[in-house]
N, C-alpha and C positions, 0 to 999 in steps of 0.2 A: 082654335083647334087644340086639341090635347096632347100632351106634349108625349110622344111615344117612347116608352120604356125600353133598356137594352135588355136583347134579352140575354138567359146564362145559360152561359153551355153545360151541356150535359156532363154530368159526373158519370165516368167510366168505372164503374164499382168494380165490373171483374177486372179490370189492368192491376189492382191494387189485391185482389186475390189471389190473380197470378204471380206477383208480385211477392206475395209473401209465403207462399207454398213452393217457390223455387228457394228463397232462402232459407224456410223450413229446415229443405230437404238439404243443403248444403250444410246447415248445422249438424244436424243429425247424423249424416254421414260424415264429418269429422269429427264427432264425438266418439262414431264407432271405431274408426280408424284410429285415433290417439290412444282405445284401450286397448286392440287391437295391436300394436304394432309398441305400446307404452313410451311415445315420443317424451323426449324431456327437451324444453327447451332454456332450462337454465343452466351457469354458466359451471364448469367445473367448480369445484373446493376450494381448488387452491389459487384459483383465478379471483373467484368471489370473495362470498363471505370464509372465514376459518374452518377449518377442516376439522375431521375427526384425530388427522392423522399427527401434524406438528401442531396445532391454532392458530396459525397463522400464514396469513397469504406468504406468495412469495415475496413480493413488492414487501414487504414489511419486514422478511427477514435481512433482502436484501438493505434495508435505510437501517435495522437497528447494526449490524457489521459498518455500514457507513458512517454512521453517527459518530460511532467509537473510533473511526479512521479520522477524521475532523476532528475528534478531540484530540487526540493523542500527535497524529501528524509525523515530526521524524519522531521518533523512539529510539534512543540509546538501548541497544541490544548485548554489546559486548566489550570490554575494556581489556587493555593489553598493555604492559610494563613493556618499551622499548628501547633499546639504547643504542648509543650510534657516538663513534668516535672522525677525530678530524684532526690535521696537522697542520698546524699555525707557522709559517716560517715569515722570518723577518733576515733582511742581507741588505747592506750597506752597500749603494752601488751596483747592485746586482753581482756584487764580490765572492764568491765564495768563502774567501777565509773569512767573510765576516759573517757568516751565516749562522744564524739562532732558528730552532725548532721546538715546538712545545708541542704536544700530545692533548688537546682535551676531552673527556668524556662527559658526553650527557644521558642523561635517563629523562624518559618522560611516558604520558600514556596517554593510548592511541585511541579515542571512541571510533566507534563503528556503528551504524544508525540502519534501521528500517524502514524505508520515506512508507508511512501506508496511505497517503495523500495520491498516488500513483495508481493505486488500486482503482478498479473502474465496477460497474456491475455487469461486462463481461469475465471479470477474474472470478466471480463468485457462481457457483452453479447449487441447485438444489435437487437432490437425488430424495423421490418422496417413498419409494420401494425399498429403497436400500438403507433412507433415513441416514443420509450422510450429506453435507456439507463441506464443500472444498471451495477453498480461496486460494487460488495462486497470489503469493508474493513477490514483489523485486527483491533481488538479490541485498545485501547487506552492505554497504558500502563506506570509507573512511569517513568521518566526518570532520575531527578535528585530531592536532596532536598537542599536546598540553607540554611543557616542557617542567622539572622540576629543579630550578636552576640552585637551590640548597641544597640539591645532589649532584650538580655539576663540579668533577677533579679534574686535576691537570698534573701531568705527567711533570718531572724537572726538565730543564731547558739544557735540549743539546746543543752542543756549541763548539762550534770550529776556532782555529788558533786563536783571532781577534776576534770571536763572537761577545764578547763582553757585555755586560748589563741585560735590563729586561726587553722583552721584547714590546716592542712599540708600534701604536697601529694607528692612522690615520681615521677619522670618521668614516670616511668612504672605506677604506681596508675593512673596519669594524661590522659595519652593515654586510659588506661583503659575503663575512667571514659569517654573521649571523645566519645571512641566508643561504649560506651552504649546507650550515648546519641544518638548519629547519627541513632543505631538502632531503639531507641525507636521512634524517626521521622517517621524514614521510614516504621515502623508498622503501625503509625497511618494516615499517608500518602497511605498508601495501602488498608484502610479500602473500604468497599465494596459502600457507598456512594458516598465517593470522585470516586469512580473510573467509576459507573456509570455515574456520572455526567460529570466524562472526553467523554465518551463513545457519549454521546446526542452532547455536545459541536464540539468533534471529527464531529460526521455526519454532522452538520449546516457548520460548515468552510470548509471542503471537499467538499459537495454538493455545496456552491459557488463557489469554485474556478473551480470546474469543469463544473460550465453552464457559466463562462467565457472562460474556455478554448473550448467548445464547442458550442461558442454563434455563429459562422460564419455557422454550418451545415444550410441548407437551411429549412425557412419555421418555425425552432427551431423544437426543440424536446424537450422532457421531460426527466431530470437527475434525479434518484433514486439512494441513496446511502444508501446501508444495511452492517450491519455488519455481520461479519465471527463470529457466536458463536460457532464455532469448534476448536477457537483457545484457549488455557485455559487462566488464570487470570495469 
């Protein structure tokens, strides 16, 4: 007996007609509707690709400001001649009459730095209407005091009835005495003028270097740089 063939189903021609005069009609009507109503589905300027406005994304303006924060880091912004004096007594026995006093004066100078490492890409905003740029900074703060001990005087040695000869200090006295000094510097190094004026200084060399790092945006913009007064002294 013959071996009986399977048979094939039937091809449904119109399903695949219907089929595509629905999708037809769903293109066509979204073609009309896109001119119609002028959908863009791309992404803003200054999101994407470079704009007409700066050429450059925002992301890009924000890493070239960053770049320049990582290179630079603390920044010596301002320098200030300080002096500060101190009373050296030396007393035999804790004796009065034997008591010796010397006066010395030191001069040194005070750096005061800009940390821009501190900076984040909320400090920085981009205004693309007003074509301005503002980066808050942190405040200016001490960094180091330098002491110029070639300009270190000393007063002559007062001296009570039997204060006799020089005065004389122990290693420990000595260090002591050192680190009085150093503090007394850096008190007067900290003082609220100098540190303002670090503060002013601080904004003029930051606001330069950053309309050079941002001299190529297109057309230029305008750099504002404000200080962070949320950060304490």
């Amino acid at each position: 007996m013959a071996e009986e063939k399977p048979k094939r189903k039937p091809i449904h021609v119109h399903w695949y007609l219907r089929l595509g005069i629905v999708l037809g009609a769903a293109l066509f009507v979204f073609l009309g509707l896109s001119k119609l109503t002028h959908w863009d589905f791309s992404l803003p300027d200054h999101v994407g690709a470079p704009d007409d406005v700066m050429g450059y994304k925002d992301s890009e303006i924000t890493e070239m400001i960053a770049g320049e924060n990582r290179e630079l880091k603390q920044l010596i912004v301002y320098e200030q001649d300080i002096e500060a004096s101190m009373d050296i007594t030396d007393m035999f026995l804790d004796i009065d009459w034997f008591r010796k006093k010397q006066t010395v004066h030191l001069i040194a100078t005070a750096e005061y730095i800009v940390d821009l490492s501190k900076i984040t890409d909320k400090d920085i905003s981009v205004d693309r209407n007003d074509r301005r740029i503002t980066i808050v900074i942190p405040r200016a703060e001490l960094k180091n005091v330098n002491i110029d001990y070639s300009k270190t005087t000393f007063d002559d040695i007062e001296r009570n009835i039997f204060g006799w000869g020089d005065i004389k200090l122990t290693p420990e006295q000595q260090n002591e005495v050192e680190k009085d000094l150093h503090d007394a510097l850096l008190a007067e190094a900290s003082e609220t003028p100098y540190l303002v004026s670090a503060d002013m200084a601080g904004m003029r060399q930051v606001e330069s270097i950053y309309k050079k790092v941002l001299s190529n945006l297109k057309n230029g913009v305008e750099v504002v740089v404000v200080l962070d007064m949320n950060i304490a002294d």
